[in-house]
SERO-793820 format. One record per residue (C-alpha): residue in one letter; x, y, z. Coordinates in steps of 0.05 Angstrom, whole numbers, plus 32768, in hexadecimal, padded with zeros to 4 digits. Layout:
AXYZ;...
! end
This chain:
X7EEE81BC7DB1;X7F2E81E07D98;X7F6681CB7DC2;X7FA081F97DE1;X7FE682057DB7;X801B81D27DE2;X805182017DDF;X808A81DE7E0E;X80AD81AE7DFF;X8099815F7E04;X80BC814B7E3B;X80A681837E6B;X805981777E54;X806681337E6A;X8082814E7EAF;X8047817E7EB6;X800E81447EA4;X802F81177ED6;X802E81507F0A;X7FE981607EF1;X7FC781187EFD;X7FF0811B7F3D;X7FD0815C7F5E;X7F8A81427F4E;X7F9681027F75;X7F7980EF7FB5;X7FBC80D97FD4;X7FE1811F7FC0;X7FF581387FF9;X8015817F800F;X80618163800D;X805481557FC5;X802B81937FBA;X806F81B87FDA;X809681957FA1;X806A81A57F6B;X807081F57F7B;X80B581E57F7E;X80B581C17F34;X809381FF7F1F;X80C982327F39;X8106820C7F16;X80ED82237EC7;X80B382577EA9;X80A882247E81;X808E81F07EB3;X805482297EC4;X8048822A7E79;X803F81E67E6D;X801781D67EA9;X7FE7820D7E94;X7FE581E67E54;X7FD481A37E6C;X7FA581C27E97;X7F8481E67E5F;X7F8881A97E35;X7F6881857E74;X7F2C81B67E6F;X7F1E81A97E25;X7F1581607E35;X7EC7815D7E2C;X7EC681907E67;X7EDE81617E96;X7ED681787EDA;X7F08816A7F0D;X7F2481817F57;X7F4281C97F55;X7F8681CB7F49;X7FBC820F7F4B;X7FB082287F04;X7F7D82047EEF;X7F46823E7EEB;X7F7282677EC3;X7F8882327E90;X7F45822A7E83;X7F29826F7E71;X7F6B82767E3D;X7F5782847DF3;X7F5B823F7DCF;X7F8782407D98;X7F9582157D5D;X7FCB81DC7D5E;X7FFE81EA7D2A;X804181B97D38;X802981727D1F;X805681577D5B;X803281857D8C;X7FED81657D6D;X800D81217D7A;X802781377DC6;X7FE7814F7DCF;X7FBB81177DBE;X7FEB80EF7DE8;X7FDB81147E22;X7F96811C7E15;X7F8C80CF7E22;X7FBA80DA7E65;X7F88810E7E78;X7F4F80E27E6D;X7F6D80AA7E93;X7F8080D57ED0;X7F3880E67ECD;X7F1C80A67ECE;X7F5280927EFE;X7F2F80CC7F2B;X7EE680AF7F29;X7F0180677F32;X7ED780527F74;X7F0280377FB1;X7EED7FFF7FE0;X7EF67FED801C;X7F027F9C803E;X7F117F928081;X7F0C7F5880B5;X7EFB7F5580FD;X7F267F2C812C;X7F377EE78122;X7F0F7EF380DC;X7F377EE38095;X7F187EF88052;X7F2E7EEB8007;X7F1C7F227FCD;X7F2B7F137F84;X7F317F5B7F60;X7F1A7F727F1F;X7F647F6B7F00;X7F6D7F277F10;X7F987F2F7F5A;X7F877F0A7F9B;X7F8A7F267FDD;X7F7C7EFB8024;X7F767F24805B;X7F887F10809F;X7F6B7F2180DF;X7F597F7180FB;X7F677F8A80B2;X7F4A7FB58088;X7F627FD18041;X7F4880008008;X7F527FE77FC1;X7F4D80157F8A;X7F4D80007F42;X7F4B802A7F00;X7F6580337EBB;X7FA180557EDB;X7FBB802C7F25;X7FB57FFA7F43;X7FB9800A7F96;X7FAB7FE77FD7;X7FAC8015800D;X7FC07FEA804A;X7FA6800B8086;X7FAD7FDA80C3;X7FB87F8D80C5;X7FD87F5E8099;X7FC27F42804E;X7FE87F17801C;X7FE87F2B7FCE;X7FEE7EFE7F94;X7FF07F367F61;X7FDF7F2D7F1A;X800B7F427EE1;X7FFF7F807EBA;X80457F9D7EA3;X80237FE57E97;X7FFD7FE57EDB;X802A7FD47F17;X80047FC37F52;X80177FF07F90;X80057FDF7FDA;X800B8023800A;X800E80218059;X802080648080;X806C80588075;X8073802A803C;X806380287FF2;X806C7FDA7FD2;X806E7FDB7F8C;X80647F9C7F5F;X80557F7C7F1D;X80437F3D7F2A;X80567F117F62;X803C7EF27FAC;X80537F1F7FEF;X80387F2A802C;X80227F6B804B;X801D7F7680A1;X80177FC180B4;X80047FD780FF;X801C800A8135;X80677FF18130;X80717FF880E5;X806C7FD180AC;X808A7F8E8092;X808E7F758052;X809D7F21803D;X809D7F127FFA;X80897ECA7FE2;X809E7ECA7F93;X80BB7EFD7F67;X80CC7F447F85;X80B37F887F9C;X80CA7FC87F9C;X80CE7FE87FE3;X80C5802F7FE5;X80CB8057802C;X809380918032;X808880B57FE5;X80D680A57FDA;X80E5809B7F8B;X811880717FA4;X811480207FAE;X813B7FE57FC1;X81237FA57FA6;X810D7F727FD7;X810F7F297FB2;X80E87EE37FCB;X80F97EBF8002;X810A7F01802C;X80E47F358052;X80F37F7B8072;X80D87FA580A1;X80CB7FF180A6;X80C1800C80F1;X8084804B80FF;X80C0807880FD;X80DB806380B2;X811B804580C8;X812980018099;X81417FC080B8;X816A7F988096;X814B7F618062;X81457F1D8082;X813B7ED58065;X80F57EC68078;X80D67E828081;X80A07E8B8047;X807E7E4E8068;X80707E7C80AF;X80607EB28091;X80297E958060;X800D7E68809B;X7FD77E9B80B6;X7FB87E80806D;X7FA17E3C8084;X7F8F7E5A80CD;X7FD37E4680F0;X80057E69811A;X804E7E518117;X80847E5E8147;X80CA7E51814A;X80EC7E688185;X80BB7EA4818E;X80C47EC981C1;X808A7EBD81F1;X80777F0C81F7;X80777F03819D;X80477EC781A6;X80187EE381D3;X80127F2E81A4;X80027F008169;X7FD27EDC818F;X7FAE7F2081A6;X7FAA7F27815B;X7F7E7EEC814F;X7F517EF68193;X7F2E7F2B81B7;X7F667F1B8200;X7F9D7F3E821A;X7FD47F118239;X7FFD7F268272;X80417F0F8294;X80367F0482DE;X80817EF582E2;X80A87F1E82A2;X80DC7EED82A5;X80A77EC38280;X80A97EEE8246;X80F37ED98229;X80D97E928227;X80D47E7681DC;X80A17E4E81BD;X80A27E1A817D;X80687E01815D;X802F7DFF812D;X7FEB7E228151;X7FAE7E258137;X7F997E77813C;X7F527E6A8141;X7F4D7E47817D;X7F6D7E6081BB;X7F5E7E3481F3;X7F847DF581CF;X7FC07E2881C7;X7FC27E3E821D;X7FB97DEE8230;X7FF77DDB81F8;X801F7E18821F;X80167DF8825E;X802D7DBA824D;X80707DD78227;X80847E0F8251;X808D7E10829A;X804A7E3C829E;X80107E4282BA;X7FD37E6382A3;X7F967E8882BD;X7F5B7EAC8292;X7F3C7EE682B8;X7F047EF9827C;X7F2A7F1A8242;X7F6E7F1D8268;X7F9B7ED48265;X7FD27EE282A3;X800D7EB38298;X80287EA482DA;X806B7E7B82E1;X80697E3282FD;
! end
């Protein structure tokens, strides 16, 4: 194998490795394909060095990889002979970035998910724990390059282990959370995405943004479908780490929030005979599992009454 000449300079081979690894990934998509032409309009150079890294790339044991703008070309070029000892030194540095991405490409992904009223604990290969609560379902993927949880519906809480060069990242459809080590809770669904965080502190990016704001412990933030923030909020940690052990707790909930958890946790629909019912509040510890205990306690502290009609619990004013 004779390698290619690395003829640009270092910092714009590192720019065209990173955009390299980054058009071969799975989660590329065509916003960041848009940016890439873009990257390679700004200099002649940035064309040049990507055709390097991608005829580098090719000399790799004759890797083979998804096709990628350039790639054919780059790797039909004449090899030449390495001349600059700091090219050599460049180029074996990027060699092993190459050869990571392309491990990082044949990493296998998994899948977990739970049905309703179903909770499930996995303990990954790198040490981290994640519980998943009820109606969720995730894909972890794990390699010599990331660390990502793909977050596709529900809620899960992570107790992420340390590894300084391999921050852990958790992805719903509006939301990347980026971490090195610390305890946080996840709940993604139709109306956006909230994040608590237990101990330490996450990054919170919105969409593929570069740009974060820090969210530290004892606080949590939401992110609606649409990718408008809310403000951060002091969270009880205590609430939102409850589902754990199997309970629900309440405190001053509005009635129409208590009843959309419970739907959650059991295959029912509730519905408000009288709406006025629905700005009522409930307090309390529940236990999520079992229902009926839950409709007999709301009886008894709310001026309700209750009816089950198969899957559909009508709330009717008393």
């Amino acid at each position: 194998m004779t390698p290619p000449k690395l003829s640009q300079p270092p910092k714009i081979l590192q720019q065209a490795a990173t955009w390299f690894v980054e058009l071969q990934s799975e989660s590329c998509d065509e916003q960041r394909r848009q940016a890439f032409a873009q990257w390679l309009l700004q200099n002649p150079a940035h064309q040049t060095a990507y055709d390097d890294i991608a005829s580098l790339w090719g000399n790799l044991d004759e890797l083979k990889t998804t096709e990628v703008a350039g790639l054919n070309t780059a790797r039909s070029a004449r090899p030449r002979v390495w001349r600059n000892g700091k090219m050599l030194t460049v180029s074996l540095l990027l060699a092993t970035v190459l050869t990571g991405a392309w491990l990082d490409l044949k990493a296998p992904s998994r899948v977990y998910q739970t049905g309703i009223g179903e909770r499930q604990t996995v303990q990954l290969a790198d040490g981290s724990q994640l519980q998943l609560n009820t109606d969720t379902q995730l894909r972890v993927r794990l390699s010599w390059w990331r660390r990502e949880i793909e977050l596709q519906q529900g809620e899960a809480m992570f107790n992420v282990a340390h590894q300084a060069w391999h921050p852990f990242t958790v992805h719903t459809g509006n939301l990347q959370i980026k971490d090195i080590g610390t305890v946080f809770n996840v709940r993604h669904d139709n109306h956006g995405t909230a994040v608590s965080v237990l101990e330490g502190e996450v990054a919170l990016h919105a969409g593929r943004s570069w740009f974060g704001e820090n969210l530290p412990a004892g606080f949590s933030r939401k992110i609606d479908a649409g990718g408008h923030w809310q403000k951060p909020e002091k969270t009880n940690t205590k609430q939102v780490a409850a589902w754990l052990n199997g309970q629900l707790l309440f405190d001053h909930t509005p009635l129409t929030e208590v009843v959309a958890e419970l739907e959650r946790y059991h295959a029912v629909r509730f519905a408000f005979a009288d709406p006025a019912l629905a700005k009522q509040t409930l307090s309390g510890s529940f236990n999520s599992a079992d229902l009926k205990p839950f409709l007999q306690a709301l009886e008894k502290i709310l001026p309700i009454r209750v009816q089950r009609q198969k899957q559909t619990v009508v709330l009717y004013s008393r």
